[in-house]
C-alpha angles and dihedrals in degrees: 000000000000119000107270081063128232124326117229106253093352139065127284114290126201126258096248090061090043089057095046085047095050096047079047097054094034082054099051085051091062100048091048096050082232138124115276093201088053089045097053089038085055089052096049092056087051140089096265124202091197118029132240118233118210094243095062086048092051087047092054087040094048093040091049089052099043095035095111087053096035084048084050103053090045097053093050098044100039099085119225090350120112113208090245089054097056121090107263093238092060101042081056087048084047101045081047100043088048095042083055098040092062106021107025094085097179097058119071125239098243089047088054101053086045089048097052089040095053086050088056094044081056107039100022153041137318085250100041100085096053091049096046082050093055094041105054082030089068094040082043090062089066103022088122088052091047092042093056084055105051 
């Protein structure tokens, strides 16, 4: 098994490709008004095209628990941005990028802004990756901090 662990129906996928998945379907959730967690539950019980990892399902999973802290911590760190004036792409990188910055213990802080910031350069903006940057940069600062508290 890789690192981005086994695909339903489907061989392993990398973790890169977890991570886009799950801000897609995080996304789609949100434009839906619906659960991400029953979305991607729903996806997994259907015949798939493109198969779901488990991590992108743990990540969808972990972001949907976590969502009111992660919210929090985005409203406060995001200088001047409320969370309905940001793109919705961004606001999913960044549920995704903070989720792994404080309870993905096997990824590294600094992997897991690039990562989210890579996933911005690709789905977003010109400026979002800038402003995804600033943003877990700053979370980043105290993760250790956040990350005693939780």
């Amino acid at each position: 098994m890789t690192s981005g662990g086994s695909a339903k129906r489907g061989g392993p996928i990398g973790r890169r490709a977890s991570r886009k998945r799950a801000v897609e379907i995080l996304y789609e959730a949100a434009q839906r008004s619906a659960d991400a967690v029953t979305l991607v539950a729903d996806r997994v019980g259907a015949i798939e095209v493109d198969p779901i990892a488990d991590h992108t399902i743990a990540l969808v999973e972990g972001v949907t628990a976590q969502r009111e802290r992660i919210d929090e911590l985005l409203a406060e760190h995001s200088q001047g941005w409320t969370l309905d004036r940001m793109p919705p792409v961004d606001l999913a990188v960044l549920r995704v990028g903070v989720y792994e910055l404080l309870w993905a213990a096997d990824v590294p802080d600094p992997v897991a802004i690039d990562e989210a910031v890579g996933l911005a350069k690709e789905l977003s903006t010109d400026d979002s990756p800038r402003f995804v940057n600033g943003v877990l940069g700053r979370i980043g600062n105290i993760a250790d901090r956040l990350r005693a508290v939780l």
